[in-house]
N, C-alpha and C positions, 0 to 999 in steps of 0.2 A: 127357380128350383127350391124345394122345400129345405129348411134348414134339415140339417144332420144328415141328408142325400146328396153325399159329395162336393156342400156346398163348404165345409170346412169351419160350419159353426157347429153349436151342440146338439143332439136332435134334442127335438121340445118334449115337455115332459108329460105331457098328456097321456090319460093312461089308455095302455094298447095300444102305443106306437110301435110300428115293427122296427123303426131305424134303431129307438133304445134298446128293445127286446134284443134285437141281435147284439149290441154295442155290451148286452149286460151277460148275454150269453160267450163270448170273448174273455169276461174278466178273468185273471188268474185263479185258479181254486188252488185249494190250502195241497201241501205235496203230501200232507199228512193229516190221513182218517183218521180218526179217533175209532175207535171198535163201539165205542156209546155213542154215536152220532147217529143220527140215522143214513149218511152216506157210509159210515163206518160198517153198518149191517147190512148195506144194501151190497156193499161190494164184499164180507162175507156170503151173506145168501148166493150171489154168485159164484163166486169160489168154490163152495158147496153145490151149487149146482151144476156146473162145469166137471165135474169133481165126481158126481154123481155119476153123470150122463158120458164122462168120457171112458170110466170102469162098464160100463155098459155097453160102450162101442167097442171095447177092445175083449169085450166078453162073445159077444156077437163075433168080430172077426175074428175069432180066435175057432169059432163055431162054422163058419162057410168055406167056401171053396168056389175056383172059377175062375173067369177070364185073365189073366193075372197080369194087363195094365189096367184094367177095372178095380183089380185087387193094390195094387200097387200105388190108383190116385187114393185110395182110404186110407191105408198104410201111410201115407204122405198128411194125410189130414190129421190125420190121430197123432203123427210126430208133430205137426203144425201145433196141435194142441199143447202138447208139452212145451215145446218152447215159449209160446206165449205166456203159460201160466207161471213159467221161471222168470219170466220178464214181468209179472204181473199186469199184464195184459188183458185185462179179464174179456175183454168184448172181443175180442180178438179169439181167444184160446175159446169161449163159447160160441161163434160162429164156426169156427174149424170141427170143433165137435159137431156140432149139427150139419154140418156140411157132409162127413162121414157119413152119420148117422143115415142120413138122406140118399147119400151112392148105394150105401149097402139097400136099403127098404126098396129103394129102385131097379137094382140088381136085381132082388129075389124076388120082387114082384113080376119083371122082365123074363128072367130067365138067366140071367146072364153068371146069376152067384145061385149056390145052393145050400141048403145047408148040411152037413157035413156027417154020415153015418155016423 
């Protein structure tokens, strides 16, 4: 068995090993972004985007109407988002935004939502 594949020595360090790749994608990251780092800005930009895209989604349901457990899993996503963003969850809170987003655009393309005199 090759080292670092469960054979309990280090993986080799040749470059473009996948055993280290994964071993170096494990390590701890820092608990704390700096806002000048660039993960610092990458997890504003998200913020900001999430932030963006979830005022949009509830701008939109706020606008339809229609099957109302159809209405009620969006309503559930768009709370899903807010929680996440108070946990700072950011991958989290922007999948659940896009996950709405996606009910609703498939609703109204379907039939199933409408949008709203």
């Amino acid at each position: 068995m090759p080292a670092g594949c469960g054979s309990g020595k280090e993986p080799p360090e040749e470059k473009g090993c996948q055993v280290k790749r994964r071993a170096e994608a494990r390590a701890p990251s820092s608990p704390c972004l700096s806002r000048c780092s660039s993960e610092g800005k990458l997890e504003a930009d998200l913020r900001s985007e999430t932030e963006k895209w979830q005022k949009k989604a509830r701008d939109l349901y706020d606008s339809i109407s229609g099957e109302d457990e159809f209405m009620e899993n969006i309503s559930a996503y768009i709370r899903d988002c807010d929680y996440f963003l108070e946990k700072d969850d950011l991958i989290r809170a922007f999948e659940a935004v896009i996950w709405a987003w996606a009910w609703m655009e498939i609703g109204l393309h379907k039939g199933i939502l409408q949008q709203k005199p």
